[in-house]
C-alpha angles and dihedrals in degrees: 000000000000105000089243088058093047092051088050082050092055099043090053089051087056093053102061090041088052087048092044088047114049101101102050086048087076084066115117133026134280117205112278088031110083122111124199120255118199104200094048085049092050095044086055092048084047086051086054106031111025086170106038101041102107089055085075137090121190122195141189113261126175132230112270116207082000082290129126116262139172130188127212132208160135125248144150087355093302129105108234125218126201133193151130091237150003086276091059097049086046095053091045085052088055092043099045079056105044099049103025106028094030092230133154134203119188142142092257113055122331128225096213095157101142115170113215098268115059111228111253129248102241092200138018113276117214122175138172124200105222083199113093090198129019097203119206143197128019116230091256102056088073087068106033091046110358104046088108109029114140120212082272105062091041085053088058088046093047093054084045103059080042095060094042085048092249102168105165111050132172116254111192094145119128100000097131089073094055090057096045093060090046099052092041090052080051089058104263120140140221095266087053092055092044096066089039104045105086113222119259097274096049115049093114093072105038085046080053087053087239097128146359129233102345116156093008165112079137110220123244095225083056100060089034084056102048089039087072092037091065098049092060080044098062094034092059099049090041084057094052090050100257128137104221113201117238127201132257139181123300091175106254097135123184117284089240086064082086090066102028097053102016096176101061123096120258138184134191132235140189131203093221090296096300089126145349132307117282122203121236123178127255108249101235089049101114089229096069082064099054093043094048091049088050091058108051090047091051093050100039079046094054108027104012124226153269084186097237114121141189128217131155121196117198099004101192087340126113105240115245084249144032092196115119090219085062103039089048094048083047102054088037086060100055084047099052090042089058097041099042096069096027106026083189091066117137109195111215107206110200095218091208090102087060099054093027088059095020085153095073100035103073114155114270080049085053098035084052101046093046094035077062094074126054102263089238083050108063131043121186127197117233081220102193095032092148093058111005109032121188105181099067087056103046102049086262091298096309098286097314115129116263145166132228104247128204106204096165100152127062123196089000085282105181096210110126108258152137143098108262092176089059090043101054098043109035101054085064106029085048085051095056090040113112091214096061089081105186104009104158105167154352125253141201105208110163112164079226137009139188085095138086087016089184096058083057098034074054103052090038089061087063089068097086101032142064097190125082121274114226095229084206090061101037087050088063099046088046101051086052095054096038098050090022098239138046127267143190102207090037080053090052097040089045089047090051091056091038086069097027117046101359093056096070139082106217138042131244128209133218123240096242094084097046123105090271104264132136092237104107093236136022136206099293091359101093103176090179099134111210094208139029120281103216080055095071088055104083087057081052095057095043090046092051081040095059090041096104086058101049103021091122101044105102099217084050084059097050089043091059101043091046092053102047083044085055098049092041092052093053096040082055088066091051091057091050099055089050083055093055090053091046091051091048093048084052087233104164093181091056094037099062088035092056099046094044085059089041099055092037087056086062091046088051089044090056096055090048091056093041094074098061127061092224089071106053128125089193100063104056095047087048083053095056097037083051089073097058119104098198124004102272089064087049094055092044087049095047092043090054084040088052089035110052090059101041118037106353099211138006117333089274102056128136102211098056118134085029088104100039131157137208096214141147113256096026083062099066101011091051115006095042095052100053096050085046089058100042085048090063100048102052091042084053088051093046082050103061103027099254133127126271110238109203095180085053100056095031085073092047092049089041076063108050090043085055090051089046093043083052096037120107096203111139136257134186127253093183121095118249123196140006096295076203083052111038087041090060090055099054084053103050084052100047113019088087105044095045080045084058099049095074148242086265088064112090 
């Protein structure tokens, strides 16, 4: 068959699956539609408060300005609840907590201790959202936290971004299943699909069109599973009145389209030489079209739709051509795939690619790629606003709708960090800004969560404002809902990180979790403290001062065993540093004193993160084996899970350690081992007068971390041990000696 008759074949295909289709295309909810649904709303309140829920009234309210709004109050002995959707009551529910029951709700440990009688709301609470959307997730936070996640847990996330008003979430659940429909009905078969499909901790980036395969085959129970996990996914946060985006085709197509479709136009593409290249079609080809138009009618089909879509072309990728012509008709073909099966289609842009290549995007390439698609058709997220932005730079993107983003975290890294003071001032004073042209909304896209809870608690309170927040204010209220009462000491110890850790924009790593070497930082493994260490201590006392009071709230908990893992972890790149001296003095004596401190600080580290379930190495390798279906899926699954945070890729990758962990169980099944065995070999070197060879060791090493990523020995996922007490003891052992170091010591 001749390739125009096979694209007539095809249209006509899509035709009768748009005609099949349009009435499953009104699912779902576009903003200012929403209606609020009570028994939705009650079923939430139930979720959070099994034992309070009948102490709640909810209530109809409508929009006000076309914005989102909620009202809180007290009346006839219930506490009442207002909103225009399941997202305001929510939000009414999260407000009436935090400031009259002094609550907290958080990934990383709850204060839910509610007394019998709710505290009254003296007066009436009314309150407006000036963001038209409150945008949440970055692709990669469904593979560096969420790669496992169970209805469940999905369930937990969903009441959270309705709490914190979230109403335009990512959805990037169960697509595979959808391409895989579409290629097959284009005549692929399963073995193509075997060497496109990604394995499970790696879609982001095969959706992004950055590899091919990795990690995979990828099992058919798995995409028949999170098919139907998605589809509870969107129909919770439609109840609750969100828009979740879908995807849509970017044009990476699977390597076998060169043989199966030999005329079309392909063109090749490389993730900055990480693996091989991957094929995308050329965006005048006539299939990109068809494929496009597949898609949308096989997810509209499957899951609905709330007709905003996410695409990202070149992500981290140079574009084949810098010429504006081709940009333009690239960006034009995503947008007419989406909007010729759906016409409502709203196109969100992640801008990274824009900051992460800003060599190539200079203004006429940009202009040209946004001027493609109809301006109330396209969105794009200033994705790193906090620290990169791109708006300000752009003339916020020459007049096309966009959100403040906050990004923060990268590879779901569990180091303390963030800059509160950035985070409660810029969102609002950016939105009142003329020169912010078409802000529409703010936006929390870590590329993972389920670490530093406050700099999140902190962003989400800009939802339902549009004035500054005072951080030092917000601290102390914080700290009380967080631990349930007020404390000196917890006031002192939350002001410390306030202007340590959390007054800075990037993050810092401890040297733990680097490939072992005596240089002070190592390819992802930056162990530049930006503060000093010996200033961190004094939280450290007040919060082991405070201990007999909160020793049983469970945030209090996290809190203490996060920050003695903090200061551990960069006291750890102190004593390294002491070792490499050692090492270049040739000082046996120091040298076997200072890596017999070092290795016993991981082993201690490990206990301390041993007593909370945050920490555990266990559980996220039980959460992967639990979707397998035989063992083989389970191996594949635990080999993607050990992978993705240790090497990334194959031995020889270049991005591993990107994606580390502090955990339980790496520490000292991972970490432990591999600075035990570069120990010995430089002592055995010292020993004998001969040079250290660090490339030498680095590929031996390269060995024994591809035997562990493909190892099937056991960890736990059960807390061992008192995290207060624990914790005490890791300061009685190392306050002092940290103290001692020094205030020139970074």
């Amino acid at each position: 068959m001749k390739y125009t008759q096979k694209l007539l074949s095809y249209g006509l295909g899509i035709v009768l699956l748009f005609t099949a289709s349009s009435s499953i295309a009104k699912q779902g909810n576009r903003n200012g539609t929403q209606t609020l649904n009570k028994e939705d709303s009650y079923a939430l309140i139930k979720r959070i408060l099994p034992k309070f829920h009948d102490h709640f009234q909810i209530e109809f309210l409508e929009k006000e300005n076309d914005k989102d709004v909620f009202e809180l109050e007290s009346k006839g002995g219930k506490i009442v609840l207002r909103g225009n959707h399941g997202i305001s009551v929510a939000s009414a529910l999260n407000f009436y907590l935090k400031n009259y029951a002094h609550c907290d709700i958080s990934w990383n440990g709850n204060n839910l201790n509610l007394l019998k009688e709710l505290p009254a709301v003296p007066t009436k609470v009314h309150q407006t959202t000036p963001y038209q959307y409150r945008h949440y997730f970055n692709y990669c936070t469904f593979n560096y936290t969420a790669a496992w996640w169970d209805w469940e847990r999905w369930q937990q996330e969903i009441d959270f971004m309705a709490l914190n008003g979230i109403n335009m979430p990512l959805a990037m659940t169960g697509q595979n299943a959808l391409w895989y429909r579409v290629y097959k009905s284009l005549g692929f078969t399963d073995q193509d699909m075997d060497v496109f499909f990604s394995g499970p901790a790696y879609f982001m980036w095969f959706w992004a069109g950055n590899l091919d395969g990795w990690g995979g085959p990828l099992p058919q129970s798995w995409m028949k599973s999170h098919e139907e996990l998605q589809k509870k996914i969107l129909a919770r946060e439609r109840e609750l009145g969100m828009t979740p985006i879908l995807p849509a085709f970017t044009g990476h197509v699977p390597p076998a389209f060169k043989d199966r479709f030999p005329q079309a136009k392909l063109q090749k593409t490389n993730w900055e030489g990480r693996f091989a290249d991957t094929y995308i079609l050329d965006p005048k080809d006539p299939m990109f079209q068809v494929i496009g138009r597949k898609f949308i009618e096989e997810q509209t089909k499957t899951f609905g739709t709330d007709h905003l879509y996410g695409a990202d072309t070149f992500n981290e990728m140079y574009p084949p051509s810098s010429d504006p012509s081709y940009l333009a008709e690239s960006s034009n073909a995503v947008y007419k795939s989406m909007a010729a099966s759906d016409p409502q289609a709203v196109w969100i842009m992640q801008g990274w690619t824009f900051w992460d290549k800003r060599d190539f995007w200079k203004p006429e390439q940009l202009k040209s790629y946004l001027n493609a698609v109809p301006t109330d058709k396209l969105i794009v997220l200033d994705l790193w606003s906090e620290v990169q932005p791109i708006w300000d730079k752009t003339d916020a993107y020459y007049g096309k709708q966009w959100i403040w983003c906050m990004l923060h975290n990268f590879g779901g890294k569990i180091n303390m960090f963030g800059h509160m003071d950035k985070i409660s001032i810029e969102p609002s004073e950016t939105f009142h800004n003329p020169k912010a042209g078409n802000m529409i909304g703010i936006g929390v896209v870590p590329e993972g969560i389920e670490q530093n809870p406050a700099i999140y608690a902190l962003m989400l309170d800009n939802v339902w404002r549009d004035k500054v927040i005072d951080a030092d204010d917000w601290v102390k209220d914080y700290a009380h809902r967080r631990y349930g009462q007020k404390n000196v000491d917890i006031e002192k110890a939350w002001n410390i990180l306030h202007y340590t850790v959390y007054n800075v924009d990037g993050g810092h790593e401890s040297i733990v979790t680097g490939r072992p070497t005596f240089k002070k930082s190592t390819d992802w493994t930056d162990t530049e403290m930006p503060y000093k260490l010996v200033d961190l201590i004094p939280a450290w006392d007040h919060m082991i001062k405070a201990s007999a009071n909160f020793k049983n709230v469970d945030g209090f908990q996290y809190d203490l065993v996060d920050l003695s893992r903090q200061i551990m972890a960069d006291y750890a790149s102190v004593l390294q540093q002491e070792i490499a001296l050692a090492h270049k003095n040739k000082n046996h004596k120091l040298f076997q004193l200072s890596s017999g401190r070092f290795l016993e600080l991981i082993k201690d580290m490990d206990m301390l993160l041993a007593t909370r379930k945050d920490f555990l190495l266990g559980k996220w390798l039980n959460d992967a084996k639990k979707w397998g279906t035989n063992d083989a899926e389970k191996a594949l699954y635990e080999k993607n899970a050990r992978n993705l945070i240790t090497l990334w890729g194959d031995k020889d990758a270049s991005l591993h350690e990107y994606a580390n962990k502090q955990w339980s169980g790496l520490l000292t099944g991972f970490y432990l081992p591999r600075w035990q065995q570069f120990f010995k070999e430089v002592a055995t070197k010292m020993n004998s007068n001969q040079k250290f060879n660090q490339e030498a060791f680095d590929e031996k090493i390269k060995s024994w971390e591809w035997k562990w990523v493909n190892g099937r020995e056991l960890y736990s996922e059960t807390p061992q041990g008192d995290p207060v007490v624990v914790s005490k003891m890791m300061y009685q052992k190392y306050a002092s000696a940290i103290k001692a170091v020094g205030k020139n010591v970074k």
